[in-house]
N, C-alpha and C positions, 0 to 999 in steps of 0.2 A: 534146673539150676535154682537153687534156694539164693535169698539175699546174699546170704554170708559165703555161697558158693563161689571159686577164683574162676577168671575170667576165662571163658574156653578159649582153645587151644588153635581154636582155625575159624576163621571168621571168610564167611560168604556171601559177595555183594549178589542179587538176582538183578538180571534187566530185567525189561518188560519184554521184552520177545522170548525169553527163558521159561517167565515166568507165564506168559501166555500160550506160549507150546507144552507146559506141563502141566499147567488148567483141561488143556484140550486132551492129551492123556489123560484124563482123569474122568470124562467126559463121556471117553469111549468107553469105557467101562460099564458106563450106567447108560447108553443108548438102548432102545426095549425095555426097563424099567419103569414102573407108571412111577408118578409121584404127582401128587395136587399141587405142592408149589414148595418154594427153596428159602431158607433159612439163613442167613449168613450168620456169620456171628462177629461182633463188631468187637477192634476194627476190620481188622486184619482177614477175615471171612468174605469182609462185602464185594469186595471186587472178583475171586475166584466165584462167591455167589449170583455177580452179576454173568460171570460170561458162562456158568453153567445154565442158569434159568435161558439165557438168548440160546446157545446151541441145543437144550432140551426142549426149544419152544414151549417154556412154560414163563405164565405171565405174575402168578403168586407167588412177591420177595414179600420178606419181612425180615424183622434180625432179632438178634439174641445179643444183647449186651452184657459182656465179661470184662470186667477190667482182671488183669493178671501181672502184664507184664510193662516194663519200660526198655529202653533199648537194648539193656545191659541185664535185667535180671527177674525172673519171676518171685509173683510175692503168689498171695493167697487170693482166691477169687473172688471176686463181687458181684455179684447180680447187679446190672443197673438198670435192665429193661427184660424182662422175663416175655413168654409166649404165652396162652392159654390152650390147658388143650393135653393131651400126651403126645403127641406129636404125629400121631399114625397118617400117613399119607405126605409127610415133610422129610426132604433131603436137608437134612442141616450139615453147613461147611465151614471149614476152618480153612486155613495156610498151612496152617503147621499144628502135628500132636507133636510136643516136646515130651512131656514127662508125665501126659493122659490125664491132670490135676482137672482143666477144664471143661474134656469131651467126658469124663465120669461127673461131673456135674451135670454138664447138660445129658448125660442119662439118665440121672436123677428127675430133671426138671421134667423130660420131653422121653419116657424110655418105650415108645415104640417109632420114636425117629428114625431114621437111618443117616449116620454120622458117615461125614466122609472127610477127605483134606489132601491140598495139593502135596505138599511134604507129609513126611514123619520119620521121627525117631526111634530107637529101639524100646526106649522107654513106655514111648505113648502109642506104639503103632496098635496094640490089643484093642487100644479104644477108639478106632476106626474101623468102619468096614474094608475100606479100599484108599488108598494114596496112591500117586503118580510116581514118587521119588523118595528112597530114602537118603537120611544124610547121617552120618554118624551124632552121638549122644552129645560130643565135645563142641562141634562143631554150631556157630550162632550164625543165624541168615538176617540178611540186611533184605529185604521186600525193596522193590524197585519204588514205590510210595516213599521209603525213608531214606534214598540216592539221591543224588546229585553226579554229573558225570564231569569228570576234572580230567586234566592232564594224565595223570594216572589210571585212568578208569573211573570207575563208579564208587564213591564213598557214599557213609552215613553222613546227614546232613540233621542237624535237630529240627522241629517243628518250628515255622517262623513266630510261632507265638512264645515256644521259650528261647530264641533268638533276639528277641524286643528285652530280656527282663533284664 
């Protein structure tokens, strides 16, 4: 979804027990798999990164900072903290390929990685090896990190720092 793209069509709050049972799907996949150590890529990366590095009993995180997106809409990417290296012997993770903009960067940066991501899109699934979940093109996911749970269920809640402005 570009700036100027309308606002999709179906909006999808995740828990965290959602989103930690389809971590672990994702998980299973790559059990037997060697890898030196895990990638996240921030933000939205680091948490599926954390709880694949504990069930792969592997001890080397690091991350990959991209800024892309804000609650509502992807722009263009940014490098704000790169990796050294090609990546060879590195699982790097996402949440989500939406429309493959970020995970074809970090092919670029890191292209003997191995990318992977709890969600994906139809868009962006090519540039992953493996996901847990797909979810339709239209459809925008709220991460249990960007909820709050209300009377209704679980909403988008903003960052308490643009909260304060």
């Amino acid at each position: 979804m570009s700036a100027s793209s309308p606002a999709p069509a179906e909006l999808c709050h995740l828990s965290w027990d959602e989103f930690h049972r389809d971590t672990r799907v994702l998980v299973e996949q790559l059990v037997g798999r060697s890898f030196r150590g895990v990638v996240g890529i921030a933000r939205g990366g680091l948490i599926p990164a954390t709880i694949i590095a504990r069930e792969l009993d592997l001890r080397l995180i690091d991350s990959l900072c991209i800024a892309s997106y804000d609650h509502t809409r992807q722009g263009e990417p940014q490098v704000l903290k790169g990796i050294e290296g090609d990546g060879e012997g590195l699982l790097v993770v996402d949440d989500l390929v939406d429309t493959g903009v970020t995970a074809r960067l970090v092919k670029e940066l890191l292209p003997r990685a191995t990318i992977v991501a709890v969600y994906a899109k139809p868009r962006g699934r090519e540039t992953a090896e493996l996901w847990a979940r797909e979810f339709s093109q239209d459809t925008w996911l709220h991460f249990p990190w960007d909820c709050a749970s209300g009377p209704d269920g679980l909403r988008y809640v903003e960052p308490l720092a643009k909260q304060s402005q």
